[in-house]
C-alpha positions in Angstrom: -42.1 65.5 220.4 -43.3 63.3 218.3 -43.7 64.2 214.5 -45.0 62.4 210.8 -42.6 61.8 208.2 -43.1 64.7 205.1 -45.0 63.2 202.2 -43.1 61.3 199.6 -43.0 64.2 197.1 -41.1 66.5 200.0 -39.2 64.4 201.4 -37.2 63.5 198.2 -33.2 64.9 197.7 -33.8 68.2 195.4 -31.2 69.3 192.8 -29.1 72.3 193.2 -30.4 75.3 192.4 -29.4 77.8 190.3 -28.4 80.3 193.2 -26.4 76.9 194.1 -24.8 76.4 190.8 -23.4 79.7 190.6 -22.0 79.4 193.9 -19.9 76.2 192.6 -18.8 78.1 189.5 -17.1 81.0 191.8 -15.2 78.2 193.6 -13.9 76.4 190.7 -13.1 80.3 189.4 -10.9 80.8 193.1 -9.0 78.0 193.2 -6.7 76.2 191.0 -7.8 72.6 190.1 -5.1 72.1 187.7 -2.8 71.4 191.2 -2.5 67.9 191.2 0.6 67.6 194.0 -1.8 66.4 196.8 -3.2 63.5 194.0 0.7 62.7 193.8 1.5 62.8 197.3 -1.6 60.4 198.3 -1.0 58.2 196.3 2.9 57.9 196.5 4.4 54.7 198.4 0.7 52.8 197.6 1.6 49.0 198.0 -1.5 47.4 199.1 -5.4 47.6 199.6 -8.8 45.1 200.4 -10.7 45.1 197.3 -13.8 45.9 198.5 -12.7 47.7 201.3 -15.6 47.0 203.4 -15.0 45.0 206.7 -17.5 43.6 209.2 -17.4 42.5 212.7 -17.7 39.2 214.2 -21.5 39.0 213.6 -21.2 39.7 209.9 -22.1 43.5 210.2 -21.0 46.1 208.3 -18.6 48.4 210.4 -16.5 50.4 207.5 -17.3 50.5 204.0 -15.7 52.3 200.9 -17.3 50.2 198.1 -19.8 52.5 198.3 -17.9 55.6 197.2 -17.4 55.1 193.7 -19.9 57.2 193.1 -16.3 59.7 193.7 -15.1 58.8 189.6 -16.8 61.8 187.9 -16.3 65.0 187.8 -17.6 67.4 190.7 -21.7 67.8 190.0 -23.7 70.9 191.6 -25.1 69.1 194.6 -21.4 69.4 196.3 -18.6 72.3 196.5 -16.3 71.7 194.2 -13.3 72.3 196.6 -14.8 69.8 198.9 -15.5 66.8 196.3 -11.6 67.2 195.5 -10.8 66.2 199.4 -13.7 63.8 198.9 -11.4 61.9 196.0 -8.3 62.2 198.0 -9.5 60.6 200.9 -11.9 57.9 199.8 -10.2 56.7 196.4 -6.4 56.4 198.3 -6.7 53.9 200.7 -4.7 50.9 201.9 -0.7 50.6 203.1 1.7 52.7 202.0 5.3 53.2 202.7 6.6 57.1 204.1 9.7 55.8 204.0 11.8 52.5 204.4 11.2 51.6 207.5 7.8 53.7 208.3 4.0 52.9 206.9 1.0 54.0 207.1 -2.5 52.3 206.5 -4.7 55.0 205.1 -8.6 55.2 205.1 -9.1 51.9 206.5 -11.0 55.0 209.3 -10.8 58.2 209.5 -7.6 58.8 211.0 -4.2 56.5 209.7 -2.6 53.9 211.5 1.1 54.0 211.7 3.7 51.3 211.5 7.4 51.5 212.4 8.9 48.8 211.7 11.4 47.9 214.8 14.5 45.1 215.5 11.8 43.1 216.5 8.1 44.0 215.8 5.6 46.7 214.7 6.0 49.6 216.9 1.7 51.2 216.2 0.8 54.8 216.0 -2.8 55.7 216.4 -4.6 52.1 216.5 -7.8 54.0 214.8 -11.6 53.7 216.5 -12.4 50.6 216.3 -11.3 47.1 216.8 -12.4 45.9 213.3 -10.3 48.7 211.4 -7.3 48.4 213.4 -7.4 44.4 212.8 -7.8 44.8 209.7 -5.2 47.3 209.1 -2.7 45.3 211.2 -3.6 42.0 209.0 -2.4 44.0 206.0 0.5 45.2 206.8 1.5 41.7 208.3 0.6 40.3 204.7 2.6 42.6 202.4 5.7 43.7 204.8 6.2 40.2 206.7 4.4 39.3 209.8 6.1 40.9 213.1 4.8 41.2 216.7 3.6 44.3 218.1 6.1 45.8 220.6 4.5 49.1 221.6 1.9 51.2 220.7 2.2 55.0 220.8 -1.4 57.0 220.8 -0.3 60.6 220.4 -3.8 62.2 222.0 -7.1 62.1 223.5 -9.7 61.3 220.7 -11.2 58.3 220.2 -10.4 57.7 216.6 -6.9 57.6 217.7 -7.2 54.9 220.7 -10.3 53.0 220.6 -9.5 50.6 218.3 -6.5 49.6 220.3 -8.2 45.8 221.5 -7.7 45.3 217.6 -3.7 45.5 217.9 -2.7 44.6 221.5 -4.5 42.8 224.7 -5.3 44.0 227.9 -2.8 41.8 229.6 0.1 42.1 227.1 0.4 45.5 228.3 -0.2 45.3 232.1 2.1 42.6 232.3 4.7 45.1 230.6 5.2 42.9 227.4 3.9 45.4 225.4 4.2 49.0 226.4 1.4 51.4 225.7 3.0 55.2 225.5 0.7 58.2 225.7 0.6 61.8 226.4 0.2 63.1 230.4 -3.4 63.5 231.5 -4.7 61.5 228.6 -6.8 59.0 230.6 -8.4 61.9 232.2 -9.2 64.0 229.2 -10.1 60.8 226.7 -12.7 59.3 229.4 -14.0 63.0 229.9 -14.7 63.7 226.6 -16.0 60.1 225.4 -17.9 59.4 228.5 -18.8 62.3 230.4 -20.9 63.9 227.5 -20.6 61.1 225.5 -24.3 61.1 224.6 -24.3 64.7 223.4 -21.8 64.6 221.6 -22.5 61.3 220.1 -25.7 62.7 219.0 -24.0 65.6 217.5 -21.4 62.8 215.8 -23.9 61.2 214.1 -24.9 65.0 212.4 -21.3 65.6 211.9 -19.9 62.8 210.4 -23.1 61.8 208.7 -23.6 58.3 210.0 -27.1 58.3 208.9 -26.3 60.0 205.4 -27.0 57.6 202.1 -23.5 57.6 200.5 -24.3 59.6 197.2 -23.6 62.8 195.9 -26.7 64.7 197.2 -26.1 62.7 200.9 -22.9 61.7 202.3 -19.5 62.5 200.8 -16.6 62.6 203.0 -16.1 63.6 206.6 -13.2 66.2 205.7 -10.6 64.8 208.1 -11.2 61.3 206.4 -13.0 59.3 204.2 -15.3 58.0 206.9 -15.9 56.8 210.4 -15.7 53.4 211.6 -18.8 52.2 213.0 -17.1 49.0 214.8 -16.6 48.4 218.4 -14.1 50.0 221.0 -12.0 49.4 223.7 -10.0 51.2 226.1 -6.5 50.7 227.7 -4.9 52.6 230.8 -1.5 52.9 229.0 1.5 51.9 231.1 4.0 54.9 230.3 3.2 58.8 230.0 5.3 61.5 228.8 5.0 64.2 230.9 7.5 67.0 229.1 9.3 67.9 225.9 12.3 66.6 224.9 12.0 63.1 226.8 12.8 60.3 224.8 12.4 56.7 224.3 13.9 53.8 222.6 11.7 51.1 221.6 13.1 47.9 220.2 15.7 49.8 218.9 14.5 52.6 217.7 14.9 56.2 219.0 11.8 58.7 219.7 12.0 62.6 220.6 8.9 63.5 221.9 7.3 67.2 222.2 4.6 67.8 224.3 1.4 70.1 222.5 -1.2 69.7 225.3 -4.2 72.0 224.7 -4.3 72.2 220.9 -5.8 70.0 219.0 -6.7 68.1 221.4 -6.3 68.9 225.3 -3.4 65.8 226.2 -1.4 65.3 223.0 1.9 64.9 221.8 3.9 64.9 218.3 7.2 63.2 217.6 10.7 62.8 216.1 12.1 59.6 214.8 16.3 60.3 213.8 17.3 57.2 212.4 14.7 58.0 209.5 14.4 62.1 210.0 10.8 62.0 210.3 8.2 64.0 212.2 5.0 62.8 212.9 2.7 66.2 213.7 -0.3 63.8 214.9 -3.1 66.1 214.4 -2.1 69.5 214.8 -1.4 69.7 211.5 -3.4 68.4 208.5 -4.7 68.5 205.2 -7.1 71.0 205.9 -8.1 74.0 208.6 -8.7 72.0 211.7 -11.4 73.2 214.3 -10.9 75.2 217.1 -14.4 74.4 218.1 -15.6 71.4 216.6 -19.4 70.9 215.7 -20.0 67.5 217.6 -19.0 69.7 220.8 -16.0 69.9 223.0 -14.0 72.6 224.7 -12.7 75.2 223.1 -9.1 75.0 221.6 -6.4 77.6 222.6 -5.5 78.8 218.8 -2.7 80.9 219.7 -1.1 77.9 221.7 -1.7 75.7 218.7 0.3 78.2 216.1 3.3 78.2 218.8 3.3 74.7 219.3 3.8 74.4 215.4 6.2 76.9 215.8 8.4 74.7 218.6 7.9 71.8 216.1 10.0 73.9 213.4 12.4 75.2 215.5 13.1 72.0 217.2 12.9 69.5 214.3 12.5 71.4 211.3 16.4 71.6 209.9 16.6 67.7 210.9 13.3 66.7 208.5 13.4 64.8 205.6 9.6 63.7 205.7 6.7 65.1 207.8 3.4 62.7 208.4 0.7 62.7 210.5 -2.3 60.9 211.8 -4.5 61.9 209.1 -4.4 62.6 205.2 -0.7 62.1 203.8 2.7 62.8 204.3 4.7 65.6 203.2 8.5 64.9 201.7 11.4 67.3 202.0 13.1 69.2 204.1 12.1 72.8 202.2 8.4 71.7 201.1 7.8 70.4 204.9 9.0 73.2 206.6 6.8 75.7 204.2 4.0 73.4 205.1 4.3 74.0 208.5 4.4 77.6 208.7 1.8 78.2 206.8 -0.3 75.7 209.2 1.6 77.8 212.0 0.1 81.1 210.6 -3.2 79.9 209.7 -4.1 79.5 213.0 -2.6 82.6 214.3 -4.3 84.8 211.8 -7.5 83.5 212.7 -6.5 84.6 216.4 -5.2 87.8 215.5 -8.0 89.0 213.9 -10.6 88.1 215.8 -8.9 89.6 218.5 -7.9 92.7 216.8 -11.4 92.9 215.8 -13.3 91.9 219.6 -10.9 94.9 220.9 -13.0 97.1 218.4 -16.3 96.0 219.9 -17.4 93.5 217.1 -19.2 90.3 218.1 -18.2 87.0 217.1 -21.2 87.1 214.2 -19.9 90.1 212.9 -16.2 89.2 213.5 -16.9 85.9 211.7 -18.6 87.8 208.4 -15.6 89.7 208.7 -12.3 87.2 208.5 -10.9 85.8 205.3 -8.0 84.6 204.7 -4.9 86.1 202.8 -4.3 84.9 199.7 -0.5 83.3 200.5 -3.0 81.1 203.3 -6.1 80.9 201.7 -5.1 79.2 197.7 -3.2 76.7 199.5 -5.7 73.4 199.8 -3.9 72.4 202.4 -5.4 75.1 204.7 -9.0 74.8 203.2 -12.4 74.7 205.2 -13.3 71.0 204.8 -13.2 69.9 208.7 -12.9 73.3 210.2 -14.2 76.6 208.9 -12.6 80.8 209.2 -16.3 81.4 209.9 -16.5 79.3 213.1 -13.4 79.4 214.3 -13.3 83.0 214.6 -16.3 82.7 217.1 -14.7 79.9 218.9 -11.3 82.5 219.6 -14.1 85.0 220.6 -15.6 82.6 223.1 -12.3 81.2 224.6 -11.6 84.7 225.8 -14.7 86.8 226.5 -17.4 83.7 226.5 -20.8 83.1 224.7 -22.2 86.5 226.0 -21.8 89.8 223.3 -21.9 92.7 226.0 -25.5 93.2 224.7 -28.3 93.1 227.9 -30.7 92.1 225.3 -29.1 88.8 224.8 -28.3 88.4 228.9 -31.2 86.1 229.0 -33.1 85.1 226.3 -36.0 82.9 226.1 -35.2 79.2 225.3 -35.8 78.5 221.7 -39.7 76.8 221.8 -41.1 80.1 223.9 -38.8 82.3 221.6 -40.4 80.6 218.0 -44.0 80.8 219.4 -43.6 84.7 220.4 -41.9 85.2 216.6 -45.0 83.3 215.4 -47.2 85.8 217.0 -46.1 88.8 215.7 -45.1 88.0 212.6 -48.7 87.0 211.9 -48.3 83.4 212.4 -46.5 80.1 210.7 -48.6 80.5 206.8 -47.6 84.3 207.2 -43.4 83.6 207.6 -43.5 80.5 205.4 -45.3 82.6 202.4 -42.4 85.8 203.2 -39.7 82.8 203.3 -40.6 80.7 199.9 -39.9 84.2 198.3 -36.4 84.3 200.3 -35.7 81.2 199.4 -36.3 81.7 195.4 -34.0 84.7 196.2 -31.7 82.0 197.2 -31.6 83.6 200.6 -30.9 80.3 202.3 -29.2 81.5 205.5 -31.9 84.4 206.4 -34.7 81.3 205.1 -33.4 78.9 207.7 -32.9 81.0 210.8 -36.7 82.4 210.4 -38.5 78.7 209.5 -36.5 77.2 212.5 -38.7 79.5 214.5 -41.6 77.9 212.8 -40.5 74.4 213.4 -39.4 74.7 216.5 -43.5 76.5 217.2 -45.4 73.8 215.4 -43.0 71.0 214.1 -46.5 69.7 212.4 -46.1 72.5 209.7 -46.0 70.9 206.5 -45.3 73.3 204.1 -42.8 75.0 206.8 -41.0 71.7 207.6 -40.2 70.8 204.2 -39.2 74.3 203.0 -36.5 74.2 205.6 -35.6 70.9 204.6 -35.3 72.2 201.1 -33.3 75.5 202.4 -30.5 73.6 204.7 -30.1 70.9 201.7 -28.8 73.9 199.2 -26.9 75.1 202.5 -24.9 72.0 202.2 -24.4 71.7 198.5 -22.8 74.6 198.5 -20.8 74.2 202.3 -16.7 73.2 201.5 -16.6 72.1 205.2 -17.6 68.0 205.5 -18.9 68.9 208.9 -20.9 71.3 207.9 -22.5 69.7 204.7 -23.3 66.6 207.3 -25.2 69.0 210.0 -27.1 70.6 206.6 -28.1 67.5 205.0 -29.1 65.0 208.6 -30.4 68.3 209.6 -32.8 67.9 206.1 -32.9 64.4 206.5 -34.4 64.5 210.0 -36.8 67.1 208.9 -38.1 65.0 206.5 -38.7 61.5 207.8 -38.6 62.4 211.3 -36.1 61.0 214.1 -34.8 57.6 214.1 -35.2 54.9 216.0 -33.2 55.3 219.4 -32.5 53.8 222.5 -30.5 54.7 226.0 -26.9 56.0 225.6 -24.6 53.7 227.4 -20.3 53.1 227.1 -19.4 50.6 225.5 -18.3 47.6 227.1 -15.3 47.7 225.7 -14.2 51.3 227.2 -15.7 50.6 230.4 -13.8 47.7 230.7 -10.7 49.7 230.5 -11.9 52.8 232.2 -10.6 53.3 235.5 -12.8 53.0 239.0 -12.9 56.8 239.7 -13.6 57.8 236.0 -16.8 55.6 236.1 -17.9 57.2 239.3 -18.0 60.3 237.2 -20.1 59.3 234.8 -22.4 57.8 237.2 -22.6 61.3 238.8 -23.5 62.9 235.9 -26.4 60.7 235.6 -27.6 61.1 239.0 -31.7 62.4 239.4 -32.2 65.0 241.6 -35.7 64.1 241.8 -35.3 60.8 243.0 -32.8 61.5 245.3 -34.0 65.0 247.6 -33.4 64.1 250.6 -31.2 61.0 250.4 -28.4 59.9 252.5 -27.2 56.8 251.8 -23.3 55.3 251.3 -22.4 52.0 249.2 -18.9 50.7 250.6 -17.1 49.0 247.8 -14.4 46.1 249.2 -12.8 45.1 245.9 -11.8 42.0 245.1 -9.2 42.8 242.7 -7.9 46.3 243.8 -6.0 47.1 247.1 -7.7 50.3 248.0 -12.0 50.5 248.5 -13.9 53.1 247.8 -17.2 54.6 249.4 -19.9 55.8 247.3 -21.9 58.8 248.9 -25.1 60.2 248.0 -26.4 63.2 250.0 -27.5 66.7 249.2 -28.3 65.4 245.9 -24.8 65.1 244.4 -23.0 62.0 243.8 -19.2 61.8 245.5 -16.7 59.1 245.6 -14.2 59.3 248.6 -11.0 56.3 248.7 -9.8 53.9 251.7 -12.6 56.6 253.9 -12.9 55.2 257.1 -16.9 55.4 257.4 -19.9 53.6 258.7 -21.9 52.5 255.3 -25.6 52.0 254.9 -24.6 49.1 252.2 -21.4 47.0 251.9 -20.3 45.2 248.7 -17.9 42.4 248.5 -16.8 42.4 244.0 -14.6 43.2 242.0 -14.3 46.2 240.1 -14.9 44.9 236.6 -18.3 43.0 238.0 -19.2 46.6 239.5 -19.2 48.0 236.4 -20.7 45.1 234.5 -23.6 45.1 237.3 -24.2 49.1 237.4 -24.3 48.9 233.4 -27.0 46.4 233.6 -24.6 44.2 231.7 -25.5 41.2 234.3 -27.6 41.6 237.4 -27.1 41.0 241.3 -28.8 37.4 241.6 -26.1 36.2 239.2 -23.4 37.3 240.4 -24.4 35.8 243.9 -25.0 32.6 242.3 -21.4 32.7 240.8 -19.9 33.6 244.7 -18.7 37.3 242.6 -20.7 39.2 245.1 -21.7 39.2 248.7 -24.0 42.0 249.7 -24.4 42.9 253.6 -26.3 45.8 255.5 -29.0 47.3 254.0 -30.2 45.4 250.9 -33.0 47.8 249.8 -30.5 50.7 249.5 -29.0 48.5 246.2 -32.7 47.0 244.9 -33.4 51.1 244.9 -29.9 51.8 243.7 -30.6 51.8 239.7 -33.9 54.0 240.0 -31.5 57.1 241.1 -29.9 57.6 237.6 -31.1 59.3 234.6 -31.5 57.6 231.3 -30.2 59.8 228.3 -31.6 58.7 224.5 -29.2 58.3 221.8 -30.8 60.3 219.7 -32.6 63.3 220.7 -34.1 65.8 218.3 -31.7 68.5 216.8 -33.9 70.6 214.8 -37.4 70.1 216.5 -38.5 70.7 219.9 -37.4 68.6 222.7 -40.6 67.1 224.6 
């Protein structure tokens, strides 16, 4: 549905309010600023940075930027939590190669997440090659500069998110690891989970991304500040790599041009195929993600399944027990390291019980008959948990996390037949509207809320006006107004970006967008099957009721062929299935994808003898009407048309 942009008067950044500013005053009054061990430990080891750090792709544009964040000198003002500006400072204004320890670096803030360097016999053995091919090159190039130039022998890419793999084009080629020159090490079941995640529902939670991480956010302190986990994403281009060696339990190991890795196997914490690692010739652990300078999310905003919090705590656990006496340092994929055996091991357990308190307690509390609203109200941290900064809010929050453990057991429904089936959100706003005397009526009752400083209560009852009549001025732009002093005051990055691009798209409407599509650079990489699945999810029922057709696919540059089926409206892929197609194509694989992506068309590749197309022809001129088209970015906080 379309909608006008607010007048120029409404649709300007406010100041914080004075309901706002107190709220920063009782943070500064919890915590203690005077701490300045994380400023120490950030910046220990620094050796080398890009001044600016901004880097571009190929065709000159911008993909990461940090010249922008100097804005980050001064002290914290109103318009962010006080807490979360600190994170803000040690993420943005540390950045560039540093040394763990002789032997080990990391390059920090060239992404979000770090890129590790072990320094082998030989060559650079890479952690984590970040999320895009830019960043990693980049990061690579400086490391090669300071430390000495070395080849890369292997690259390790401890789990399933794409700011931990995508970038991997940047460090390694395609054929360097599938000729075995280089090998490419990753946790079982992570091509699976990665491709599901990135690809399946991609465009959802891409969508969500760009709320979460604030890709649309005017670097400043009343816009974008930090993304919590890091000091922002990189907007380059990505890639994807089948690796050539898995590790399937814990305590298998690997030697790598010379040097000796114990892995550990943490599948279904962080992230749903992950592992963390033991290097003994320098008594360092790398935890990956599952632990970090912050709470973490068991649920994250941008959308994905819900994490098993109890598994996560005793996976830390393991990690102590099986590594912790033999420590000297402990790193990990984001934020920086943490050095000694006695400070590490602290470290981790109180990571370790973090997690299980949340757990606990919503449990103890769901047993009593509390829903996860009321569960979450209720959780806080102890004080031994909660004055460490290391276990503060800024990527994942108590509050949502509690209902994420609520839903991972007993699911999104509270018990309550009231809430068994509710009306979607447009029907439920216009009813609201009705008896509540109409849109003027609850704006009028809100303003007063929000002068109260009332912000929650103001933006749960004006979403039911927007989401009636998206056209309300007055409406629009107080809820604009309402979620901006929402995140001002939010210490979670995530949840200031959904506040502020939620007030942002209020107020000068939705962006320009086009049709969600994977990269070239993953698809490339992504095996046959996995892009079958995506094709399935994209499949129109309307356009195909009552269809029964099958595509044979003879490959050019695979052994086995597969047959594409299309009946009872659902898409299925069945391999080396002895059947009687409707359609048979003669290509390769990569040329399917290419042609299915709309990346080249048929003609062409006929004209270059890279397809041959026999049996029924109309079946593929029809072939591309059958699939849904999904926009990049659909509204979040007005109606869907």
């Amino acid at each position: 549905m379309a909608y006008k942009p607010l007048p120029n008067d409404l649709a300007e950044p406010k100041p914080a309010t004075a309901h706002t500013q107190a709220a920063q005053e009782k943070v500064k009054a919890s915590l203690d600023f005077s701490n300045t061990r994380s400023f120490a430990d950030a910046q220990k080891g620094f050796i080398a940075t890009l001044e600016p750090l901004t880097l571009k792709n190929a065709d000159g544009r911008i993909t990461f930027d940090l010249a922008q964040m100097g804005f980050l000198n001064a002290e914290a003002p109103a318009t962010v939590n006080p807490s979360l500006w600190r994170q803000s400072q040690l993420n943005a204004q540390h950045n560039g190669l540093y040394e763990v320890v002789d032997g080990i670096y990391q390059v920090r803030s060239f992404d979000i997440a770090n890129m590790t360097l072990i320094r082998a016999n030989t060559g650079w053995i890479i952690i984590d090659p970040l999320t895009s091919t830019e960043s990693s090159a980049a990061a690579l190039a400086l490391a090669n500069e300071h430390l000495g130039e070395r080849p890369v022998v292997a690259v390790l890419i401890t789990h399933s998110h794409a700011d931990h793999f995508a970038g991997v084009l940047g460090v390694v080629h395609p054929a360097q690891v599938s000729s075995g020159e280089v090998p490419l090490i990753a946790p079982e079941d992570f091509v699976n989970e990665s491709l599901n995640e990135n690809v399946l529902a991609g465009n959802a939670m891409n969508r969500r991304a760009t709320y979460m991480y604030g890709n649309l956010l005017p670097a400043s302190a009343t816009g974008y500040v930090t993304t919590g986990l890091g000091a922002a994403v990189s907007m380059g281009s990505t890639g994807f790599i089948v690796p050539s060696d898995f590790i399937r339990k814990t305590g298998e190991t690997r030697t790598i041009d010379g040097v000796e890795i114990e892995f550990q196997m943490t599948p279904g914490t962080e992230a749903p195929a992950e592992f963390v690692f033991y290097l003994p010739a320098f008594k360092a652990l790398c935890m990956a993600e599952i632990t970090s300078h912050h709470l973490h999310n068991v649920y994250t905003p941008r959308g994905a399944q819900v994490r098993d919090a109890l598994e996560w705590a005793s996976q830390i656990n393991e990690s102590i027990d099986l590594f912790g006496h033999r420590i000297d340092v402990q790193f990990a994929s984001h934020h920086w390291p943490i050095w000694g055996q006695k400070d590490a091991v602290e470290y981790l357990e109180k990571q370790r019980d973090l997690y299980k308190y949340i757990h606990d307690q919503t449990l103890r509390l769901a047993n009593k008959g509390y829903t996860k609203e009321e569960i979450a109200e209720q959780v806080h941290l102890p004080h031994s948990l909660g004055k460490e900064f290391y276990n503060r809010d800024y990527y994942g929050t108590v509050h949502h996390n509690c209902r994420a453990v609520y839903v991972k057991y007993l699911g999104f429904f509270d018990g309550n037949p009231a809430t068994l089936y509710q009306l979607p959100p447009v029907e439920q706003a216009n009813r609201y509207m009705d008896f509540m005397g109409g849109a003027d009526a609850v704006v009028e009752k809100a303003a007063a809320s929000f002068a109260a400083g009332d912000y929650r209560w103001v933006a749960e009852v004006l979403n039911h006006v927007v989401m009636s009549d998206p056209d309300h001025i007055a409406g629009r732009a107080l809820l604009a107004d309402t979620l901006e002093q929402l995140g001002y005051q939010s210490e979670s990055a995530p949840w200031r970006n959904f506040y502020l691009c939620g007030a942002l798209e209020l107020r000068q409407g939705l962006p320009e967008t086009k049709a969600f599509q994977a990269s070239g650079g993953i698809a490339a990489g992504m095996p046959l099957e996995n892009f079958f699945q995506t094709l399935a999810v994209r499949l129109l029922p309307s356009a195909v009721d009552e269809l029964n057709v099958s595509i044979l696919l003879n490959l050019t540059d695979a052994q086995d062929n597969y047959t594409i089926a299309i009946k009872h409206s659902v898409l299925n892929y069945f391999k080396n299935k002895n059947t009687r197609p409707d359609t048979t194509l003669k290509i390769s694989s990569t040329d399917f994808k290419r042609l299915i992506m709309g990346l080249v068309d048929g003609p062409t590749l006929m004209s270059e003898n890279k397809l041959e197309i026999s049996g029924d022809l109309q079946v593929m001129l029809n072939f591309s009407q059958l699939f849904d088209q999904f926009p990049r970015r659909f509204p979040l906080v007005t109606p869907r048309s």
